[in-house]
N, C-alpha and C positions, 0 to 999 in steps of 0.2 A: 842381283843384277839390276841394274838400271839403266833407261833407253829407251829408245823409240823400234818401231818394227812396222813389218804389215798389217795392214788392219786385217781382221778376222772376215771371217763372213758373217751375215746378218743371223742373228740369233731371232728365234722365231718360237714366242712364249704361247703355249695355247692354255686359258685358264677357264676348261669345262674337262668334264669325262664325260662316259657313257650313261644313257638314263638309268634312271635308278629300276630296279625290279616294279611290276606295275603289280597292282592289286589282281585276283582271278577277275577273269572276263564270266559274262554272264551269258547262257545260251536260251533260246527260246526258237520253238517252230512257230513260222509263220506260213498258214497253208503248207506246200509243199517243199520250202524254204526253210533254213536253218539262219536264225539274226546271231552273231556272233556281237557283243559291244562291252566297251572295256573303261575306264578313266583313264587318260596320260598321267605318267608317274611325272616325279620331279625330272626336267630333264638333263640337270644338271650343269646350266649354263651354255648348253648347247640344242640347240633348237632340232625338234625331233622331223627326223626327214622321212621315216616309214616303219612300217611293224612288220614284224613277222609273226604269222599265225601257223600254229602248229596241231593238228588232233591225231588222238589217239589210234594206235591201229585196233584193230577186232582183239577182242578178248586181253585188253592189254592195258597196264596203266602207265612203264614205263617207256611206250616207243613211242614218240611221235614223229610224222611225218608234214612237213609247211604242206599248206595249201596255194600257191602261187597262179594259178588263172581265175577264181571267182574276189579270192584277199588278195588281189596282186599291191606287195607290197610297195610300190612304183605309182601308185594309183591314190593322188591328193586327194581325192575326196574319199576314201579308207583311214589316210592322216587325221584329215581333218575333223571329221564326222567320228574315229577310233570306233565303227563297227563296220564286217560288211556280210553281205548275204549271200548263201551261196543255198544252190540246189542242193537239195536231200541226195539225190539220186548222185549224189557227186561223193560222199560218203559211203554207199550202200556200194560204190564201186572202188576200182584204181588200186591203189594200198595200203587201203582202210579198212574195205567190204566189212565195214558192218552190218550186222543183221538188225532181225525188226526185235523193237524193244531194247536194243542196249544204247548205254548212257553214250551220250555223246561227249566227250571231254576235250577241252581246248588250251594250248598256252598261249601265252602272247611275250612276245618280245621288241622292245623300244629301240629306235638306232638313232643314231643323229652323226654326225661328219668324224667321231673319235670312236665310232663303230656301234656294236649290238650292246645291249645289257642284258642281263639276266634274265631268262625266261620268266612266267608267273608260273606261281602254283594251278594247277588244272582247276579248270571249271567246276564249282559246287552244282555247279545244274542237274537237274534234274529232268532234263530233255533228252528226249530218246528218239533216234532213229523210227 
């Protein structure tokens, strides 16, 4: 067939995905303070707009649950900086309650405008509650 017709609608190419998986984030107490900090993975041509941080519950390696008021992932200078601090006591409670002495484990995950990527492997740290 050949001819003329209606034109289409605008065709809308987006040429990035999601970031790529980031390396494990590293944990460390500070005073009574947990430093959670990470490198940005590649972000795949799409500029990273926030992270999700996610730790372990009590006695557990595969549940994690975000921590969203101390890493609120919303919070440019958590982007910027890719670490943030939160209280101990923030762990030791909520639905984590960890006890004294266990490993604090953390994932981290990159988003940018075509969504989340893949979580990291937990924290090799060796920082404990």
């Amino acid at each position: 067939m050949h001819g003329w017709g209606e034109l289409s609608a605008d065709l809308i190419i987006i040429s990035s995905g999601v970031p790529d998986k980031p390396l494990a984030a590293s944990v460390t107490i500070v005073n009574l303070n947990v430093l959670v900090e990470w490198s940005a993975p590649f972000d795949n041509f799409g500029q990273i707009t926030k992270y999700k941080t996610a730790f372990a519950l009590h006695s557990s390696t595969e549940t994690f649950v975000e921590e969203t008021e101390h890493c609120d992932q919303h919070n440019i200078l958590i982007t910027v900086n890719t670490q943030c601090l939160l209280p101990m006591s923030v762990l030791r409670s909520g639905p984590w309650s960890l006890v004294f002495d266990e490993l604090i484990k953390v994932k981290i995950s990159a988003c940018n405008l075509n969504g989340c990527g893949e979580y990291s492997d937990y924290s090799p740290s060796v920082a404990r509650v």
